[in-house]
C-alpha positions in Angstrom: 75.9 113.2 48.5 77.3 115.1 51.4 76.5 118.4 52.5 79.4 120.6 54.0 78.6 123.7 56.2 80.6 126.9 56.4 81.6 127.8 59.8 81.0 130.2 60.8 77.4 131.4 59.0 74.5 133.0 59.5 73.9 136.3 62.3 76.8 138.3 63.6 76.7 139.8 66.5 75.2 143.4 64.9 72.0 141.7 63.6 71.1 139.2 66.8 71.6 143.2 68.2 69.7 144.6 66.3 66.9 142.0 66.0 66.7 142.2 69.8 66.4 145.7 70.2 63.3 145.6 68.3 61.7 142.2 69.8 62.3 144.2 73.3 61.4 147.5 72.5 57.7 146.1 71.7 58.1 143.9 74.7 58.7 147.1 76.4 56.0 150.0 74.8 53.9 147.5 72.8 53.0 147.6 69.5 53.1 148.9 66.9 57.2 149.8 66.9 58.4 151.6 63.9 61.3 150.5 62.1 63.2 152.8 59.4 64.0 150.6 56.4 64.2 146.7 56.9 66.1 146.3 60.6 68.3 143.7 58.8 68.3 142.8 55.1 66.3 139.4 55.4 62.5 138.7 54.3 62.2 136.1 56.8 63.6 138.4 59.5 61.4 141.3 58.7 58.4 139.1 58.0 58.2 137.2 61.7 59.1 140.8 63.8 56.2 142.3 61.6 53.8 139.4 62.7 54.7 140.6 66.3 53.7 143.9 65.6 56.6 145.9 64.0 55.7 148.2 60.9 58.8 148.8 58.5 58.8 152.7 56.9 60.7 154.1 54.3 60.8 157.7 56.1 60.6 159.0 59.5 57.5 161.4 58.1 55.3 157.9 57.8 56.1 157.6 62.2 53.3 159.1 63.7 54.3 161.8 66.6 55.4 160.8 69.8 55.8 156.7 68.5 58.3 155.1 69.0 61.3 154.2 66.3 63.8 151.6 65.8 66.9 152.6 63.4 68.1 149.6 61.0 71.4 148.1 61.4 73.2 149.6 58.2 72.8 153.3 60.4 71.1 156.7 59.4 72.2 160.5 58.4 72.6 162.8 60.8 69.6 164.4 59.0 67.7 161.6 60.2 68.7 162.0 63.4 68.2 165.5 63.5 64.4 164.8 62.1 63.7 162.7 64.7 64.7 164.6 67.6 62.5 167.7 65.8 59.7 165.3 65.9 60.3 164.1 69.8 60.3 160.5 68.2 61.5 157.8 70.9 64.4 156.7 69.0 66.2 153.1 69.9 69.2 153.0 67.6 70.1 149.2 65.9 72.9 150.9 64.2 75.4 147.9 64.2 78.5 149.4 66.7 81.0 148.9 63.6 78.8 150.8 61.2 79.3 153.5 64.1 82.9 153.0 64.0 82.8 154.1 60.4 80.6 157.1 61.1 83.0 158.6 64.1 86.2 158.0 61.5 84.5 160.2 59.1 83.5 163.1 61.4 87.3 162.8 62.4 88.6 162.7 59.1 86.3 165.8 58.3 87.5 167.2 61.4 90.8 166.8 60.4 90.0 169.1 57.5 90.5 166.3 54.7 88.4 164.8 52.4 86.8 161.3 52.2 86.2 158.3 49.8 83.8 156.0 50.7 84.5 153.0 48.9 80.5 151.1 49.1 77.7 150.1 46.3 75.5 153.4 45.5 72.2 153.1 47.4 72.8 151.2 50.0 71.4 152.0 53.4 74.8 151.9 55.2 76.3 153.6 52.3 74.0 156.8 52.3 73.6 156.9 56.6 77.9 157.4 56.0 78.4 159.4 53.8 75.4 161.8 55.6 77.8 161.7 58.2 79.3 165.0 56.6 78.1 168.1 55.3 79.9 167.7 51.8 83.4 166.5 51.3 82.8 162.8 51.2 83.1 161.0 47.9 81.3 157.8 46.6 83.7 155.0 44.4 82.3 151.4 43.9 85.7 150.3 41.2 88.8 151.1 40.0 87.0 153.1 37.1 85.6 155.1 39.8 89.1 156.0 41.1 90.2 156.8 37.9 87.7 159.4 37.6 88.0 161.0 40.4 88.3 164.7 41.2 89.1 166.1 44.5 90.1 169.6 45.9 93.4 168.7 47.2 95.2 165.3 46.7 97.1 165.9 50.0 94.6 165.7 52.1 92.4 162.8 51.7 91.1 159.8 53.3 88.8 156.9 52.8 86.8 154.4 54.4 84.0 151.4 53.2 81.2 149.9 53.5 81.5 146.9 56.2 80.0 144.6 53.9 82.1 144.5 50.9 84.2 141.6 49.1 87.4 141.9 51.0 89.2 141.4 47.6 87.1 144.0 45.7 87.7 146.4 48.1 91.7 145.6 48.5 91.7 146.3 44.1 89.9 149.9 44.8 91.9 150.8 47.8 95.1 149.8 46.0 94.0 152.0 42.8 93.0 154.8 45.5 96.6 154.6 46.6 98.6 154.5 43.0 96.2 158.1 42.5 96.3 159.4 46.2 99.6 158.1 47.9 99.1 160.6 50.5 95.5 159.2 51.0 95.3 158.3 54.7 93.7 155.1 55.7 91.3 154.2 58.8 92.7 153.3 62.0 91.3 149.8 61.9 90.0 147.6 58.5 86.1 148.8 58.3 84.8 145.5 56.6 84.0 143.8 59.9 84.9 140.5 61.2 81.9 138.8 60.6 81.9 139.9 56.4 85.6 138.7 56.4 85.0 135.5 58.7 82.1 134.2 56.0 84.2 134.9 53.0 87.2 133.2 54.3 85.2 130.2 55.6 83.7 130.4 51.8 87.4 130.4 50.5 87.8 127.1 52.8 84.9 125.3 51.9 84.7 126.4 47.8 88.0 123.8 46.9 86.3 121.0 48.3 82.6 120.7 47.0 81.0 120.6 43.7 78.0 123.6 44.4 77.8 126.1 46.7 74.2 127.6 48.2 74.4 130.6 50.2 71.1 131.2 52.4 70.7 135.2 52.3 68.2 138.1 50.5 68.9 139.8 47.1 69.1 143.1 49.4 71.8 141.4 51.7 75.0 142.8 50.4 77.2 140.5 52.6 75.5 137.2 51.2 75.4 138.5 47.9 79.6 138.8 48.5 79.7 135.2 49.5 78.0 134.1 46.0 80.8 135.8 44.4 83.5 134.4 46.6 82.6 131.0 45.7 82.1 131.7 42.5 85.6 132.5 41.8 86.7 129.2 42.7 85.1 128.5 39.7 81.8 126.6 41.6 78.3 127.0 41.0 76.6 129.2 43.9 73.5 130.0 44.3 71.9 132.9 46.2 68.6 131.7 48.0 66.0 133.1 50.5 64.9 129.7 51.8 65.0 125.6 51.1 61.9 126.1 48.7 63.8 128.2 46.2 66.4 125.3 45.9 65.9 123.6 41.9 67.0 120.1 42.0 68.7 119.9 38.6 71.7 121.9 40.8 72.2 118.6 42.5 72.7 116.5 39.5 75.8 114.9 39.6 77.4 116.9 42.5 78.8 114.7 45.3 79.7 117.4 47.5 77.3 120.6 48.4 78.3 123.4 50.3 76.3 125.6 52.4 76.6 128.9 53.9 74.3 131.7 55.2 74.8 135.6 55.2 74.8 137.4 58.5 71.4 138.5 58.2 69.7 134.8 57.6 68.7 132.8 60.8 69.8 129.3 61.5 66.5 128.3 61.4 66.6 128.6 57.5 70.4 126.9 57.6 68.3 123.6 58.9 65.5 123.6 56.8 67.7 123.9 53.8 69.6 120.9 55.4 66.5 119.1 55.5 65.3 120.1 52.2 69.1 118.1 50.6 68.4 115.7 52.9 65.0 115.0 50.9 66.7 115.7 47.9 69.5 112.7 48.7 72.2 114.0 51.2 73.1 111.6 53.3 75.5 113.2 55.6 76.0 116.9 57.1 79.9 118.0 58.0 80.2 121.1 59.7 83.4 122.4 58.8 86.2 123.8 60.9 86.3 127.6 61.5 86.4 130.6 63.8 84.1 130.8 66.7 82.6 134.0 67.5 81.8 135.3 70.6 81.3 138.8 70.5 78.2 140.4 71.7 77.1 144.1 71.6 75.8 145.9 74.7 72.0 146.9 73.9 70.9 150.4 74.1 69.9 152.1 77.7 66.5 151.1 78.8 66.0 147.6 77.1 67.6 145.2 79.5 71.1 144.2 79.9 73.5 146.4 80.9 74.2 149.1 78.1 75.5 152.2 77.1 73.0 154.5 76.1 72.6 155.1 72.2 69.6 157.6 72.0 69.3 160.7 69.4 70.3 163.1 71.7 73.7 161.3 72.3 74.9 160.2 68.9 77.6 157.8 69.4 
């Protein structure tokens, strides 16, 4: 049995930022740090920067005046923002620079005087910190039924955007249907699923044809690893969405002579090689790591936590 591995996998650039900013804020002010919402969706992540002293909330009114506050990744309303500048909350902001991206095209597309569709999955963190990017004016669609339903004040001038984490080929079916409705609907400058979410999927689209069962390390919550389930899963392979090497049921393994393995870009490498180990035990005898882009993009971190960085603080937005 041999075990091929997706390249690339695992943290993009936005989470290793984002999982810094948090590891050096408390290196910085000591704990306890806040954290609004899990910084990244991944239990180990969350679990090993709360064992250094970070405590996850649900809303800014569970931060204690004057604490310090870490924003998650997937980005915040402007109501947020607003709150925590109200409260004089030290605010270091995680928001992932291409989530950011989003949140500028929308105030421009506001500005503009159009409306917007925000193609994303209801609920989602990034989802709801975008679309409170505007005061009204911003529509939700997850499918083509969505479209379909659709009502808008005026047809001529509208615009969309999405989520950065969506299936690239989902997304391409509702932005297609947006345009057979809408063909004056303007589109973003630049694609908003971000290199990372398409990198994984096409590496996925690469390694599914050649192996008999595909594991992708990732969280329930992580929207981006739940894609890559479904990507291999429409080569017609078995995938399986797991947290870590223990969730891994052997009968998968029966009769597969090729496994391939891939990891969301919230799931550590650490949890890539223990799973490695884990088939290893289970009777893989060799590990391929598969040809694929190489990433090498970093984001500056924020004004007052090492390296050289722009400054992303509540009173300056973007």
């Amino acid at each position: 049995m041999e075990v091929l591995l997706a390249q690339p996998r695992g943290f993009c650039a936005g989470v290793d930022r984002a999982i810094e900013i948090v590891e050096r804020a408390l290196q910085v002010h000591g704990a306890p740090i806040y954290v609004r919402h899990e910084i990244v969706h991944n239990t180990h992540v969350v679990a090993d920067l709360r064992a250094k002293g970070a405590v996850f909330v649900d809303e800014l009114d569970q931060v204690p005046a004057g604490a310090t506050v870490v924003f998650s990744a997937h980005g915040v309303s402007k109501t947020v923002r607003h709150e925590a500048q109200a409260r004089g909350l030290r605010v270091f902001d995680a928001t992932c620079p291409l989530v950011t991206k989003v949140h500028v095209e929308v105030e421009r597309m506001r500005a503009q005087g159009r409306e917007v569709v925000m193609i994303g999955h209801a609920g989602h963190p990034e989802v709801e910190g975008t679309m409170g990017q505007a005061d009204g004016g911003i529509y939700l669609v997850e499918s083509i039924e969505d479209v379909e339903k659709l009502a808008v004040r005026d047809p001529g001038q509208l615009a969309y955007v999405t989520q950065t984490t969506l299936s690239i080929d989902d997304a391409a079916q509702v932005v297609a249907a947006l345009r057979l409705r809408f063909p004056e609907i303007a589109a973003p400058k630049k694609a908003d699923i971000c290199y990372a979410t398409q990198n994984r999927q096409d590496a996925v689209k690469a390694m599914a044809p050649q192996v008999d069962l595909v594991i992708v390390i990732g969280s329930r919550t992580s929207s981006n690893s739940n894609r890559l389930r479904e990507v291999a899963e429409r080569f017609g392979v078995p995938a399986y969405l797991v947290d870590g090497a223990g969730d891994v049921e052997p009968a998968w393994l029966q009769g597969c002579r090729r496994i391939g393995v891939t990891a969301g870009a919230s799931a550590p490498e650490s949890l890539v090689q223990a799973l490695i180990e884990r088939l290893r035990s289970l009777g893989a005898s060799a590990v391929r790591v598969l040809e694929g882009v190489e990433e090498r993009i970093v984001f500056p971190l924020p004004k007052g936590l090492g390296r050289t960085a722009t400054a992303e603080t509540v009173g300056n937005t973007h």
